[in-house]
C-alpha positions in Angstrom: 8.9 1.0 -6.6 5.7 2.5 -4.8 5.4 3.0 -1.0 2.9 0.6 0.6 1.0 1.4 3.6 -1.0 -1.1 5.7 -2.0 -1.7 9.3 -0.9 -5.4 11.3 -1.8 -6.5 14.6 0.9 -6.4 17.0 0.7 -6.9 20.9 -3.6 -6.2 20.8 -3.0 -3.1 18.9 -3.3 -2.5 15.0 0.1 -0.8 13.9 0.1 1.5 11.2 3.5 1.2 8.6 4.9 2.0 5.3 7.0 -0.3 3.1 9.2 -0.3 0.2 12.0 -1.6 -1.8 12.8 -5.0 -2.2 16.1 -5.9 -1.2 17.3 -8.7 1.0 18.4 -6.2 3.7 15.4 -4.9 5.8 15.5 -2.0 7.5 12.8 -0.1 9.8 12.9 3.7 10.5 11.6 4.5 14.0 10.4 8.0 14.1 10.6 10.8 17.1 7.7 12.4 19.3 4.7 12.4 17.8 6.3 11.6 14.4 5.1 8.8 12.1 6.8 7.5 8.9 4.7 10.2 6.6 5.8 13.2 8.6 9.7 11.7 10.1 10.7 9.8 6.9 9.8 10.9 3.4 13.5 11.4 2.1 14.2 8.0 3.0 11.1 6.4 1.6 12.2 8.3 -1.3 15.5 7.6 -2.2 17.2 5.1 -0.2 18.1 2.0 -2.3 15.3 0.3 -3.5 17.6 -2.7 -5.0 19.8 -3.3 -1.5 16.9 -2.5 1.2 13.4 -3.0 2.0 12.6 0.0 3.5 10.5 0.0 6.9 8.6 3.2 8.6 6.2 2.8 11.5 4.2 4.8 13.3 4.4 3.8 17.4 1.2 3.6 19.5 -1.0 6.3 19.6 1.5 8.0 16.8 0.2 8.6 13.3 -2.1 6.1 11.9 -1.3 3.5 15.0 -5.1 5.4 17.1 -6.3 4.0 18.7 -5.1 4.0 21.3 -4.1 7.0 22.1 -0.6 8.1 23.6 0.1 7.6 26.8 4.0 7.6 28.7 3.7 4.9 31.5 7.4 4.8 32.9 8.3 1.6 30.6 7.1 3.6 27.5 10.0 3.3 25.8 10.8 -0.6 26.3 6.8 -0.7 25.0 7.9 0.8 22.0 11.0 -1.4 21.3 9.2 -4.8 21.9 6.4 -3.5 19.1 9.2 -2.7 17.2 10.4 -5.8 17.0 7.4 -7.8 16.8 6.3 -6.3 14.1 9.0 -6.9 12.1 9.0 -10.4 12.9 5.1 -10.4 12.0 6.0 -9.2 8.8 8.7 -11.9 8.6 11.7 -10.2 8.5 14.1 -12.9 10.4 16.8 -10.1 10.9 16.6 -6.2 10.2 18.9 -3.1 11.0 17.0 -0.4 12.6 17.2 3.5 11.9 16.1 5.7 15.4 16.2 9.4 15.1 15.8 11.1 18.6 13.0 9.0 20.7 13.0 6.8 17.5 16.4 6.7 18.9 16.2 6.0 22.6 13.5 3.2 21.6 16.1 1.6 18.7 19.2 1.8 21.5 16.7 -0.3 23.7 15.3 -2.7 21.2 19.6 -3.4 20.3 20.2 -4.3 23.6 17.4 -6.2 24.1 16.7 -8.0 21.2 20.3 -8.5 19.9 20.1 -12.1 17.5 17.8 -10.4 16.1 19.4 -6.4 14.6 22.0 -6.4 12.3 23.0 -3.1 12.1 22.1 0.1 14.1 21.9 3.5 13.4 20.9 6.2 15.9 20.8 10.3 15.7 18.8 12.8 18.0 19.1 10.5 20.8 20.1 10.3 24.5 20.1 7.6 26.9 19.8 10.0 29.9 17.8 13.1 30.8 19.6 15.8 32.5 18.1 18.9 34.2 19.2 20.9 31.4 17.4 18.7 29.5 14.0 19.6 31.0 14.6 22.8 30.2 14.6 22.4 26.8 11.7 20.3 26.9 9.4 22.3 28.9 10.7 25.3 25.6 8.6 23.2 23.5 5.7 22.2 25.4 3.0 24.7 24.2 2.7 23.6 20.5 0.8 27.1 19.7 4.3 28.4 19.9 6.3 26.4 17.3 7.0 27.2 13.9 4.3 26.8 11.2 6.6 24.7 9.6 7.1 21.8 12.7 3.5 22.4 13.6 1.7 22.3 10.2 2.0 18.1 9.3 1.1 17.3 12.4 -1.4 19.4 13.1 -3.0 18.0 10.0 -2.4 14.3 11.0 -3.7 15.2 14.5 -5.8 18.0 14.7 -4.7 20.7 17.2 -6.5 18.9 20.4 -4.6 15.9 20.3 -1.4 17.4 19.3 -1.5 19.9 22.1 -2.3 17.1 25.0 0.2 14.8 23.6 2.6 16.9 23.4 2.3 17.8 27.3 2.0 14.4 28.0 5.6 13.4 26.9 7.4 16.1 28.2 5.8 15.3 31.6 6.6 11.5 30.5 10.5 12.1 29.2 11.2 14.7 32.5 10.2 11.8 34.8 13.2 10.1 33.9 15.2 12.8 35.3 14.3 11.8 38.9 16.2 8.4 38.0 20.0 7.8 39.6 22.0 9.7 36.6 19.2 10.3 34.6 18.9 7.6 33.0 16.8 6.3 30.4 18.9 3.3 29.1 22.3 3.9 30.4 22.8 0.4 31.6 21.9 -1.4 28.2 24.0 0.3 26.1 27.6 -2.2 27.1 24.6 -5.3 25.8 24.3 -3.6 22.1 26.7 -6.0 19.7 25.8 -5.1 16.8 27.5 -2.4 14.4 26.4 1.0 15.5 26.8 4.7 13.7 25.9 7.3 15.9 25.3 10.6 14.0 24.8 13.5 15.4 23.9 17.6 14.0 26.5 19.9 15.9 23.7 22.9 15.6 21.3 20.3 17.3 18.9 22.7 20.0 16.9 19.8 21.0 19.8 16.9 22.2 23.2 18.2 23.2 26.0 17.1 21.8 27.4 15.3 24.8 24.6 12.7 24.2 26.1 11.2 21.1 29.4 11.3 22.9 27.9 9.4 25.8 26.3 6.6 23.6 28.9 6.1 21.5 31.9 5.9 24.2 30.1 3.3 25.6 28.7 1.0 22.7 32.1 -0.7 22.1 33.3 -0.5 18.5 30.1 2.7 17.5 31.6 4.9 14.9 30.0 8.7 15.7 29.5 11.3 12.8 29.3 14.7 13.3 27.7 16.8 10.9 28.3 20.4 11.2 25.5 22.1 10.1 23.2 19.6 10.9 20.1 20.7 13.7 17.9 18.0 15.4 16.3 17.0 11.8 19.5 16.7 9.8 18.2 13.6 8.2 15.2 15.7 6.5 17.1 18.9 5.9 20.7 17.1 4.7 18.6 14.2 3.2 21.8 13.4 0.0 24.4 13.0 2.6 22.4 11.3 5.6 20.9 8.6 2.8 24.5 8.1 1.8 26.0 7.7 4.7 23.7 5.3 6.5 23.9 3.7 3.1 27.6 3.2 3.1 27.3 2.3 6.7 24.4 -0.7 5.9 26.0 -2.2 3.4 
């Protein structure tokens, strides 16, 4: 089956997603910084199971096709994110859905879990943290001048983007995700994670340079019941770059 794309109204902005399969088990894909389901997703708009799920990928505010507006980080970004999340979902009818975060994607999925719990059936999460350390910063602040990342990472967005906006947006979230450092612990969502029910599969790439691994640990000892995978070989994008084994996994897991 084709991949649909469309825009809905959700909370006075138009939202920008991508949709396929038809099975009775929804699903949305919630992609990282500056990522949209074109750039964050094609593997799984590919090849997940068309007959088991309908397949979900949006593109957050001021992400991908979802400008205007444009990005901004206000301190409640994140919960922002999770309550579009979930309304559109529910604008598009889906009564109950399982929701796939990779790193912010992540945080914001962790969040919408919590908060929105009658409502997710299943959870997966990879690339994410619930808490930003000082170390943390550090790595962020490595990636704030986009003119020095790979051609690779910078091409596809550059192209959804242009270079202006991708530049200034990135510099706006690592000042917006360092704020959080200032916070008791770090936190981002520490206190939510005991309120997430649902079944959860944390996965997590043991060559990740972006998240350390004690993250995953941190999420998953404290979401009663989680299951955490650890892949190896897998970096920050392991869903893109180990796309056979991360389909059937999550698959496995969903079912």
């Amino acid at each position: 089956t084709s991949v649909t794309s469309a825009k809905i109204q959700v909370n006075g902005v138009h939202l920008h997603y991508q949709q396929t399969g038809k099975g009775s088990h929804a699903v949305l894909l919630l992609p990282g910084m500056l990522g949209s389901g074109q750039t964050d997703f094609g593997p799984q708009l590919k090849s997940m199971n068309k007959q088991l799920f309908t397949v979900v990928a949006w593109d957050p505010r001021g992400y991908g096709k979802s400008i205007p507006p444009s990005r901004d980080f206000p301190p409640d970004f994140f919960e922002r994110d999770a309550k579009d999340a979930v309304d559109l979902m529910q604008a598009l009818k889906f009564k109950k859905f399982s929701l796939l975060g990779w790193s912010d994607g992540g945080i914001t999925a962790l969040i919408a879990a919590a908060k929105y719990p009658n409502l997710i059936h299943k959870l997966v999460v990879w690339g994410a943290n619930a808490s930003v350390t000082q170390e943390d910063v550090r790595i962020y602040n490595g990636i704030r001048d986009v003119s020095k990342w790979s051609e690779k990472v910078k091409k596809p967005l550059e192209e959804l983007y242009g270079y202006k906006y991708l530049a200034e947006t990135c510099e706006a979230w690592v000042d917006g995700i360092s704020r959080f450092a200032e916070n008791p612990n770090g936190n981002i969502c520490q206190q939510l994670l005991p309120d997430i029910k649902c079944p959860t599969f944390i996965i997590h790439g043991q060559k990740d340079p972006l998240v350390p691994q004690a993250h995953a640990e941190y999420i998953h000892k404290n979401i009663k019941g989680s299951r955490l995978h650890l892949m190896p070989e897998g970096k920050h994008n392991l869903h893109l770059r180990f796309a056979e084994d991360f389909n059937r996994e999550v698959e496995n897991f969903l079912r």
